[in-house]
ZAVEX-689047 format. One line per 3 residues: number of its first residue (from 1); their letters; for each residue x, y, z of N, C-alpha, C. Coordinates in pm, 1 decimal, decimal comma, m for minus. Atoms other than C-alpha are relative to their C-alpha. Layout:
BEGIN
NUM = A = X:Y:Z:X:Y:Z:X:Y:Z  ... $
***
This chain:
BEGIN
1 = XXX = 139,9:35,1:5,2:12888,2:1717,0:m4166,9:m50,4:m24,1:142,6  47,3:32,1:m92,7:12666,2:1736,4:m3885,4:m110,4:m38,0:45,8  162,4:88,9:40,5:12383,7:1508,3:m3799,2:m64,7:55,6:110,4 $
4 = XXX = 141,5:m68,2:m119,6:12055,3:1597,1:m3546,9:m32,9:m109,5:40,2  87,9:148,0:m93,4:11937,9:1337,6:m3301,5:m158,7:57,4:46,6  183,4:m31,6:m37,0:11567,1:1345,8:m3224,6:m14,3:m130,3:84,1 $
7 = XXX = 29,8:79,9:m83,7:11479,8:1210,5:m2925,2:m171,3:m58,3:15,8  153,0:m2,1:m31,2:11078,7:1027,6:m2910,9:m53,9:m27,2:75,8  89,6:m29,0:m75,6:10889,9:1081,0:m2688,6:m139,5:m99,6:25,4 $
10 = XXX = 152,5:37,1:m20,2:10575,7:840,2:m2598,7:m54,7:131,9:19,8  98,8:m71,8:m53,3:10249,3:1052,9:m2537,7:m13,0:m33,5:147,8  19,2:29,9:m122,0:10204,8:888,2:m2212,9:122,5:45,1:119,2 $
13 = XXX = m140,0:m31,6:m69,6:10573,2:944,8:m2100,5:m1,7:151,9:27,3  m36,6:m176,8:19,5:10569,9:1345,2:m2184,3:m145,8:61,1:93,8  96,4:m74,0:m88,0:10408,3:1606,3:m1997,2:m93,8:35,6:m55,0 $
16 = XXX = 99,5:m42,8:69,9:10082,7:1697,6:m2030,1:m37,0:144,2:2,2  17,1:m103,5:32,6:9966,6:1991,1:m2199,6:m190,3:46,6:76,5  166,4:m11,7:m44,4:9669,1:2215,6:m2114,9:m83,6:m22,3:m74,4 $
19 = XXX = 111,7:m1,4:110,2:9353,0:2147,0:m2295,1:m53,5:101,9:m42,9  29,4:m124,6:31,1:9201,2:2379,8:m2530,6:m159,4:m25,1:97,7  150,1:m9,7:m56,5:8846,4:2518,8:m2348,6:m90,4:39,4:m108,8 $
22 = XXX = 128,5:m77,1:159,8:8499,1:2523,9:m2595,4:m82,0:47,6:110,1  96,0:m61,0:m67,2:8351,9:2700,2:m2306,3:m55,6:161,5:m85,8  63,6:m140,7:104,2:8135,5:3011,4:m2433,5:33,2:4,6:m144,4 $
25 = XXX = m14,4:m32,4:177,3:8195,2:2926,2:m2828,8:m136,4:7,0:m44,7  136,5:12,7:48,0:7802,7:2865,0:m2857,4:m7,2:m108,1:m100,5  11,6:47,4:96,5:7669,5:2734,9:m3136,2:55,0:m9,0:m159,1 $
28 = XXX = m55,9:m30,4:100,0:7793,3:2695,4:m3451,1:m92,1:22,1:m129,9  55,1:m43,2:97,0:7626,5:2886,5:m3745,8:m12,8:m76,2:m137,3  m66,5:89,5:117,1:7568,0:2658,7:m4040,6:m163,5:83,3:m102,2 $
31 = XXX = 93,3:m64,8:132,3:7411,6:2782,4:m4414,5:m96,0:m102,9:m43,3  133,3:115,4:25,0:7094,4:2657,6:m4566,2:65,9:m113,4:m66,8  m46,6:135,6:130,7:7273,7:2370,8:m4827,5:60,8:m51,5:120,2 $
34 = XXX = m98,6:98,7:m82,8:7521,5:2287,5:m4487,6:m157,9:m69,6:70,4  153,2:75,6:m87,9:7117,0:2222,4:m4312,5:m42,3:m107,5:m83,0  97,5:106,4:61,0:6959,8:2035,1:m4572,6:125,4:m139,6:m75,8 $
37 = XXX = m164,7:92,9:62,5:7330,0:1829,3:m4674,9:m17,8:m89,2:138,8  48,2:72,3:m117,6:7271,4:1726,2:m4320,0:m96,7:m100,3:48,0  86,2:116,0:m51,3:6949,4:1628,5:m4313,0:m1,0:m60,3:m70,6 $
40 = XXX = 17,0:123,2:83,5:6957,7:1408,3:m4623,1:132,5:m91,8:46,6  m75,1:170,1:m89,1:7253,7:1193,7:m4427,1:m75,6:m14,4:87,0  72,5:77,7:m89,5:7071,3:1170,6:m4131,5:m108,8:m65,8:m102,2 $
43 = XXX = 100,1:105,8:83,5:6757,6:1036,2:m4383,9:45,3:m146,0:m35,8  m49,7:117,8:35,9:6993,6:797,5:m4517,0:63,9:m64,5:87,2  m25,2:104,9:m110,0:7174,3:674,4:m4190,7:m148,1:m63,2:42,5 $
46 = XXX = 116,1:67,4:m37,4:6818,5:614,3:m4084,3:m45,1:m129,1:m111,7  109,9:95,4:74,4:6653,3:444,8:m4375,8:147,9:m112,2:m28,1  m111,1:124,2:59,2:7013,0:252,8:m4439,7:m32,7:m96,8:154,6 $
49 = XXX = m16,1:75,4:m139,7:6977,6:120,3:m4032,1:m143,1:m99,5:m25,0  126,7:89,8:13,5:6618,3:7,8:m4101,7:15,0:m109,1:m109,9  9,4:116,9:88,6:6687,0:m164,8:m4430,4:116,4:m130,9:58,4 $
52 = XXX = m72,7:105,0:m53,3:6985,3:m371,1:m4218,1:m114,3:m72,8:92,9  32,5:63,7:m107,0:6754,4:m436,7:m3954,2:m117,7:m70,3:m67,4  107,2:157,3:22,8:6490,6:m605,8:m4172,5:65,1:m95,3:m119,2 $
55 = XXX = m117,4:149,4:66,6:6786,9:m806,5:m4369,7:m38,5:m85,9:107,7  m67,8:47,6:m136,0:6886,0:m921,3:m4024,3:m98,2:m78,8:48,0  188,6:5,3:m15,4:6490,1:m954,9:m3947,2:5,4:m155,1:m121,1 $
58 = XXX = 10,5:143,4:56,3:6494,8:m1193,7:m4256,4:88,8:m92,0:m39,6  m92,7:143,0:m45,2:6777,9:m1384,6:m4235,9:m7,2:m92,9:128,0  8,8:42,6:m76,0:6711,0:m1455,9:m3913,3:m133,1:m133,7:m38,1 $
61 = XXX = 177,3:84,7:m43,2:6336,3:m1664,8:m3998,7:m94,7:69,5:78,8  187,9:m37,9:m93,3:6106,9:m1412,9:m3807,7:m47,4:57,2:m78,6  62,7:m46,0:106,1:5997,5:m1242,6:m4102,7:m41,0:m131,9:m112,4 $
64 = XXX = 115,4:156,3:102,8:5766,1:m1565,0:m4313,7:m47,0:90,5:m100,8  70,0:m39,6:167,3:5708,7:m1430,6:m4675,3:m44,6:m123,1:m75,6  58,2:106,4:106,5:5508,1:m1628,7:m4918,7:139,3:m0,5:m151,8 $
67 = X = m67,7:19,5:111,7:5774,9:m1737,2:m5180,9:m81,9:m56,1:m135,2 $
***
């Protein structure tokens, strides 16, 4: 029976490799459902950031509602 040693390696220790280049790939082509899948997250990161920021707004006391 013969066993295999594996030696590990840190990342920092080992040599470094070349990086891949995204020079000249352009843009990337996306279909109408990948456009509009898109923009309804951005809609909702937006309107989700605003509804934190007027929690935040009224937990804090600067927002005075009539209870």
């Amino acid at each position: 029976m013969t066993t295999t040693e594996y030696r590990v390696v840190h990342p920092l220790d080992d040599v470094q490799e070349e990086k891949c280049s995204t020079d000249g790939l352009g843009k990337i082509r996306m279909t109408r459902a990948v456009r509009i899948s898109l923009g309804v997250l951005r809609a909702y990161l937006i309107a989700m950031t605003l509804m934190l920021g007027y929690h935040v707004l009224d937990l804090s006391g600067l927002l005075h509602r009539a209870h």
